[in-house]
C-alpha positions as CSV (number, residue, x, y, z in Angstrom):
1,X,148.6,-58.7,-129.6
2,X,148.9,-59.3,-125.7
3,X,152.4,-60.3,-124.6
4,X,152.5,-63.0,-122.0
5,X,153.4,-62.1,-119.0
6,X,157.1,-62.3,-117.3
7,X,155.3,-64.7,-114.5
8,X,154.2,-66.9,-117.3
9,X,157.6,-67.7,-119.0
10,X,158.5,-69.4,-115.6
11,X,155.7,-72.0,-115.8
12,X,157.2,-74.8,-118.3
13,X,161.0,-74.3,-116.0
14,X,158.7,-74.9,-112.7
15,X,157.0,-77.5,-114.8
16,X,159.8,-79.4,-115.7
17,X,161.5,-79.1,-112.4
18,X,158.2,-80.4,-110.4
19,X,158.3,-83.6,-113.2
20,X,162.3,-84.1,-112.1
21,X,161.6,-83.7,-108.4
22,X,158.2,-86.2,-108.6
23,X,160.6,-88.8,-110.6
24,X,163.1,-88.8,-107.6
25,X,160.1,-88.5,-105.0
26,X,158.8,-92.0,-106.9
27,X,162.9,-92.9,-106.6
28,X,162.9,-93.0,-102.8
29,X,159.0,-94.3,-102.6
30,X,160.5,-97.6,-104.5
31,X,163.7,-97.4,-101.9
32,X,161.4,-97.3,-99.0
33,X,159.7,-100.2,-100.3
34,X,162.5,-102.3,-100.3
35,X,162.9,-101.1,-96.8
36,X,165.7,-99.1,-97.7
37,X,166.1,-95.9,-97.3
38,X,166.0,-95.5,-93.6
39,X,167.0,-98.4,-91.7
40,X,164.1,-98.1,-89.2
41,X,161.1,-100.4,-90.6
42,X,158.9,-98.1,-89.3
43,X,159.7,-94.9,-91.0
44,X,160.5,-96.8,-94.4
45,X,156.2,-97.6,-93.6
46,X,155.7,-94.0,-93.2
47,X,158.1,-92.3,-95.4
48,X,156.2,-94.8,-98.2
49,X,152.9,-94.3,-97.3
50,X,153.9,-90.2,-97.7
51,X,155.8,-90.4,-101.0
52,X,153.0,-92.3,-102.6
53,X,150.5,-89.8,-101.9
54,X,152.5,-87.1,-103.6
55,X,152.5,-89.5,-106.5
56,X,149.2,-90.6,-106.4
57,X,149.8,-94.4,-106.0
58,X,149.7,-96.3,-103.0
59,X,153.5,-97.6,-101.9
60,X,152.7,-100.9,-100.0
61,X,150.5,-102.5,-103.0
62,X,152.9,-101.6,-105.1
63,X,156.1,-102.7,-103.3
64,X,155.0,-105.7,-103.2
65,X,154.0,-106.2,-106.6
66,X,157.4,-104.8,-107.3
67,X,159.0,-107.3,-104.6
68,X,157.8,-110.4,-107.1
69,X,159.6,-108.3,-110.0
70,X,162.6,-108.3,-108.0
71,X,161.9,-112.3,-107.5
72,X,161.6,-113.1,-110.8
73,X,163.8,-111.2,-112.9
74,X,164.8,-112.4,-116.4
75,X,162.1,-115.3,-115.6
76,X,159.6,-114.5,-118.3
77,X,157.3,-117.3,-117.7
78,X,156.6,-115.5,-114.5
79,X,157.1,-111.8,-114.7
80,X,156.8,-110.0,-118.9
81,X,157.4,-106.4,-117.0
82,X,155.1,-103.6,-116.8
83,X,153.6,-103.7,-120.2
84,X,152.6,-107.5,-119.8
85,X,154.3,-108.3,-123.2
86,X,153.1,-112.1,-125.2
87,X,155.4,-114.3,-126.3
88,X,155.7,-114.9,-130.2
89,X,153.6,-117.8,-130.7
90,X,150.7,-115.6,-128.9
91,X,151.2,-112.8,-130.9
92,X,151.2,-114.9,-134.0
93,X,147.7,-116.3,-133.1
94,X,146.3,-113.0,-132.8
95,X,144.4,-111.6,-135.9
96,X,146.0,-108.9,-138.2
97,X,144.0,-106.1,-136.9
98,X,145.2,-106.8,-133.1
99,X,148.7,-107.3,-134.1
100,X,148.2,-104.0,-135.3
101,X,146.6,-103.0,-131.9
102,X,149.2,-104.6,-129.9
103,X,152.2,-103.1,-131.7
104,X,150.2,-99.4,-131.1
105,X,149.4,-100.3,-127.3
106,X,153.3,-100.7,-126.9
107,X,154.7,-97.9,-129.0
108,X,156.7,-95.3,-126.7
109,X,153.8,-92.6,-127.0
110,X,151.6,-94.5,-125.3
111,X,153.8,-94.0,-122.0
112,X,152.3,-90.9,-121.8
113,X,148.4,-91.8,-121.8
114,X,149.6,-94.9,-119.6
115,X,151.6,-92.8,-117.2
116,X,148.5,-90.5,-116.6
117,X,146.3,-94.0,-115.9
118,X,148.9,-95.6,-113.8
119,X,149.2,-92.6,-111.0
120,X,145.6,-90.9,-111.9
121,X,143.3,-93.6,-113.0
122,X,144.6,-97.2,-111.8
123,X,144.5,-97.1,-108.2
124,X,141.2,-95.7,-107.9
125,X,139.7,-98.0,-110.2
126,X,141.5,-100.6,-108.0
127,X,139.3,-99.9,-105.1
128,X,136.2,-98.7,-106.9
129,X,136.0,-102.3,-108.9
130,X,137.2,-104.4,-105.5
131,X,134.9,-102.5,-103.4
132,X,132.1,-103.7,-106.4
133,X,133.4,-107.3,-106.1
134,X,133.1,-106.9,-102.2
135,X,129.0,-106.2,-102.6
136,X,128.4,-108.6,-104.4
137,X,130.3,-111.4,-102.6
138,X,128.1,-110.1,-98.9
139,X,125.4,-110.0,-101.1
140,X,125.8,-113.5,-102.7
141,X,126.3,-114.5,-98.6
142,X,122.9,-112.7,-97.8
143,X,120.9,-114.5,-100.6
144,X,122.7,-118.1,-100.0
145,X,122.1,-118.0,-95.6
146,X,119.0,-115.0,-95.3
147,X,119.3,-112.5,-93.3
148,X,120.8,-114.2,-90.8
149,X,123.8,-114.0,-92.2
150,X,124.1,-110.3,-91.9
151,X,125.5,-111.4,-88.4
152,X,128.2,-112.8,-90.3
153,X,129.1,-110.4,-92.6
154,X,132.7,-108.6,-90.2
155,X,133.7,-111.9,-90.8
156,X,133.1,-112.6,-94.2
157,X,134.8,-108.9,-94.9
158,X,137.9,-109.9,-92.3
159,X,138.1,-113.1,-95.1
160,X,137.1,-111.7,-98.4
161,X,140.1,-111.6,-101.2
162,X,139.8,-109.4,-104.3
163,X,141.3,-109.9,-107.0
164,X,142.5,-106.2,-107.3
165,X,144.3,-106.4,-104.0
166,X,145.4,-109.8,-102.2
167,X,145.4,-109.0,-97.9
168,X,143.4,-106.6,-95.8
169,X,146.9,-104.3,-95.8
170,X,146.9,-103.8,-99.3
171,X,143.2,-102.9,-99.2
172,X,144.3,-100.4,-96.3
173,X,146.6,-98.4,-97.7
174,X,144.6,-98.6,-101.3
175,X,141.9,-96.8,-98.7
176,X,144.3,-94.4,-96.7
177,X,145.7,-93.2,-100.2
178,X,142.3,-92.5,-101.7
179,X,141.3,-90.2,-98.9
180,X,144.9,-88.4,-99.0
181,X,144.9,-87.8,-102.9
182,X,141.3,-86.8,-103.6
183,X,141.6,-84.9,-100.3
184,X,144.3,-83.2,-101.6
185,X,143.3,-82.8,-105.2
186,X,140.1,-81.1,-103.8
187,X,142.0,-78.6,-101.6
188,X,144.4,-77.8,-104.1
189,X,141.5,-77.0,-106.8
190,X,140.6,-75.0,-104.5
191,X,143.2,-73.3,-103.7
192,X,144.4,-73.1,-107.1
193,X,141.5,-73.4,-109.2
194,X,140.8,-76.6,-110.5
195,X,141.1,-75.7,-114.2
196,X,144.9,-74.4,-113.4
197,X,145.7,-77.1,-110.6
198,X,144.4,-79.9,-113.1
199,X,146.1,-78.7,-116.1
200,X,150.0,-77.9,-114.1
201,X,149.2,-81.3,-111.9
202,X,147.9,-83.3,-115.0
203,X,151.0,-82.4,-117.2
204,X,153.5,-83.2,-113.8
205,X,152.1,-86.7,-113.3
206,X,151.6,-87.8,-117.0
207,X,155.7,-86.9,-117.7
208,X,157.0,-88.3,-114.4
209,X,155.0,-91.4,-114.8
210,X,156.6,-91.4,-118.1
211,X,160.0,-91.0,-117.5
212,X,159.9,-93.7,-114.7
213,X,157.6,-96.0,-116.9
214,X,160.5,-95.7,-119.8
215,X,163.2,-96.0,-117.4
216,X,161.9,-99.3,-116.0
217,X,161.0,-100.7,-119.4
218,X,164.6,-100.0,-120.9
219,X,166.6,-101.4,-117.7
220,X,164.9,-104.8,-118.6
221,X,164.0,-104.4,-122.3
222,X,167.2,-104.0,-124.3
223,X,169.1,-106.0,-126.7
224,X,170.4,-109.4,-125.0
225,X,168.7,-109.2,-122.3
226,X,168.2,-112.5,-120.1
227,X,165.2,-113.6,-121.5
228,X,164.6,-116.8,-120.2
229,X,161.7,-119.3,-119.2
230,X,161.1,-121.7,-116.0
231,X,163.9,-124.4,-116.8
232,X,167.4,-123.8,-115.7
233,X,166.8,-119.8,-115.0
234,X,169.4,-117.9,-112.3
235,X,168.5,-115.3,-110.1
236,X,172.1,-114.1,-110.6
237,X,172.0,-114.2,-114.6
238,X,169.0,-112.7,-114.3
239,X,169.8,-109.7,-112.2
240,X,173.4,-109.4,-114.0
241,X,172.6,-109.9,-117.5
242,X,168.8,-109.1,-117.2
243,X,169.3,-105.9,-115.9
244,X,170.9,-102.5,-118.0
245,X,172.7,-100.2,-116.5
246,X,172.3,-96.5,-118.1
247,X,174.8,-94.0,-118.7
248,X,173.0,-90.6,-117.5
249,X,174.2,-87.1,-116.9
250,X,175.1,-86.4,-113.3
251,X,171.9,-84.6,-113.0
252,X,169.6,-87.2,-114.0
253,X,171.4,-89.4,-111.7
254,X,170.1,-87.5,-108.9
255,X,167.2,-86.9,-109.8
256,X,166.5,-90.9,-110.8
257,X,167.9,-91.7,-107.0
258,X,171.3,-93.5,-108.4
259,X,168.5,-96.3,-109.9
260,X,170.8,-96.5,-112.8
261,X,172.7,-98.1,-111.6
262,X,170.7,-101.5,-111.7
263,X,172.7,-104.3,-112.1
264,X,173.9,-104.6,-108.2
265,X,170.2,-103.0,-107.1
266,X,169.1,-106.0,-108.6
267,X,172.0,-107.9,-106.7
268,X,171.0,-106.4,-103.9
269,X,167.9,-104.4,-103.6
270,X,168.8,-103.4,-99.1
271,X,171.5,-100.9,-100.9
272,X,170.1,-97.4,-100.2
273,X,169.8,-95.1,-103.4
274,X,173.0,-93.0,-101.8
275,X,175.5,-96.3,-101.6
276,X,174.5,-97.6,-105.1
277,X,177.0,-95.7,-107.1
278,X,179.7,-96.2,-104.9
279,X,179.2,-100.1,-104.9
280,X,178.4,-100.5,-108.4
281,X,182.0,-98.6,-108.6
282,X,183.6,-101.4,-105.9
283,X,182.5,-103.7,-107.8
284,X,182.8,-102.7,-111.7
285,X,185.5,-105.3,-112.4
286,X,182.4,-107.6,-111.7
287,X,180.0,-106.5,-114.0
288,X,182.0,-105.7,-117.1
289,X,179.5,-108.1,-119.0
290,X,176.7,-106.5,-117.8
291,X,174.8,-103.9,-120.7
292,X,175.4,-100.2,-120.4
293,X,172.9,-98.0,-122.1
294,X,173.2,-94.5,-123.1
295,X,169.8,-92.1,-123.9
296,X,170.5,-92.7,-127.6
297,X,170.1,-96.3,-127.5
298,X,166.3,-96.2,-125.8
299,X,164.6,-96.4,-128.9
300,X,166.4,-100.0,-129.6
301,X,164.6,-100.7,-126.8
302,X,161.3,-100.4,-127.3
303,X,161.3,-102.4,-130.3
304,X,161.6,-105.5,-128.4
305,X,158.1,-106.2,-127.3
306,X,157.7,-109.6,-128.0
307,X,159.3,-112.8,-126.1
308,X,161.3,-115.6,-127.7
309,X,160.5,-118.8,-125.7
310,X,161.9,-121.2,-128.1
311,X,165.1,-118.9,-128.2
312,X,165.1,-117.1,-124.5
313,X,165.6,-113.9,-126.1
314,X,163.2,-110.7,-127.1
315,X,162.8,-110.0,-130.6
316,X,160.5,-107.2,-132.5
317,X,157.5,-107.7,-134.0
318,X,159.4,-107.3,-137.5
319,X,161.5,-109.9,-136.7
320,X,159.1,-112.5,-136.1
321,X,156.8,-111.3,-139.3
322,X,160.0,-112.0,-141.3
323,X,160.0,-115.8,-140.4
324,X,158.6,-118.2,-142.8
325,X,156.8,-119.6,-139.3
326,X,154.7,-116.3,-138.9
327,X,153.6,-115.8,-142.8
């Protein structure tokens, strides 16, 4: 039988390393979003637009879908986090079968088929089913005025909204990323191969997108989180109590961009990634009520995919078929 090569037994090491240095490369994308990471506007713009290319995702739609996050925390009438969760008495109106579907859709395995559609999939489909809403809105135009309208169509584009991006920047940077990451996906298939480029590239995305994906979910998903609805919600409760903070080797610190440290990001989101730790430390003997998670307690996490309303808390989908209410 052949041995594998001494070249090959690098590949998963360089694997791994290219899925640490794409999370942190997403780390400062989400700083420069904020406007954060350099203090020149300008080169936060650029520095964005750059580090989302390498992941695939364009930075300015996404900042600002991640600016109302920052908003809204802990108001989950507003904002249910990346995995859109339902509150009980939604889940309990759905059938048995999509209980069953729901409870699948949000099981942690699924960050890995999600994570490839976030960065791979999503963003071209974005532009792809916009541009298809775009036709036939000018078209609509065309068949309501004649042809006469075709005069007026610049305008009509300068004033069209989609509803998979909302202004004419989004839409821009939706565009410029397109052409960068097929651009490069093309070059380095060629380069490469595509079979090998798609297989390393495929495997680097689908585990970064992962690991950011879980980190995100668990920093706002855990056990007493601030959970709460429209009436009598606080931006400060919400960024202090509906916010974890997790306990990480040193290594995974750096290579997460000090985001772990989210309680005071969520304070204040203008800290840079390199001042976080040493404010979260300045101010510790504030946040002493605030929830510190450690690796081992993820999985608590993800069992809380289902919002309380009555009861401003999450609960798990066990919990709520236990009640006399959901039987």
């Amino acid at each position: 039988m052949q041995q594998p090569s001494v070249g090959g037994w690098f590949v998963p090491p360089v694997l791994a390393l290219l899925v640490l240095f794409s999370a942190r490369s997403f780390s400062l994308m989400h700083d420069c979003g904020h406007g954060s990471l350099f203090s020149n506007p300008r080169l936060n713009r650029m520095a964005g637009f750059l580090l989302g290319g390498l992941n695939a995702i364009p930075q300015y739609p996404w900042s600002r879908g991640h600016a109302f996050h920052h908003k809204h925390n802990g108001n989950w009438a507003l904002y249910r986090g990346p995995s859109a969760l339902l509150r009980v008495d939604q889940f309990t109106r759905l059938s048995p079968r999509q209980q069953v579907l729901y409870g699948v859709s949000r099981h942690p395995l699924m960050l890995f088929p999600g994570g490839f559609f976030y960065l791979i999939l999503r963003p071209r489909l974005q532009l792809l089913l916009g541009s298809w809403e775009w036709i036939r809105a000018m078209a609509a135009h065309v068949r309501h005025e004649g042809l006469a309208a075709v005069v007026q169509l610049p305008r009509h584009t300068l004033e069209f909204r989609s509803s998979h991006w909302y202004t004419r920047g989004e839409f821009a940077d939706l565009l410029a990323n397109t052409v960068v990451v097929l651009s490069s996906w093309w070059l380095m298939g060629q380069w490469m191969g595509h079979g090998l480029f798609w297989c390393c590239y495929a495997t680097v995305m689908t585990l970064s997108a992962a690991i950011f994906i879980c980190i995100f979910f668990v920093q706002h998903n855990f056990p007493g989180s601030y959970a709460h609805g429209m009436d009598g919600w606080s931006y400060f409760r919400g960024a202090l109590e509906g916010s974890s903070n997790l306990l990480l080797p040193s290594i995974l610190h750096w290579f997460s961009a000090d985001i772990a440290f989210h309680s005071i990001h969520h304070l204040c989101e203008r800290i840079p990634n390199y001042r976080l730790r040493a404010c979260h430390q300045a101010n510790r003997h504030l946040l002493t009520h605030c929830t510190y998670l450690r690796l081992r307690d993820i999985p608590d996490c993800f069992r809380l995919i289902l919002w309380d309303s009555d009861r401003n808390k999450l609960v798990s989908i066990p919990e709520v078929q236990a009640t006399p209410a959901a039987s």
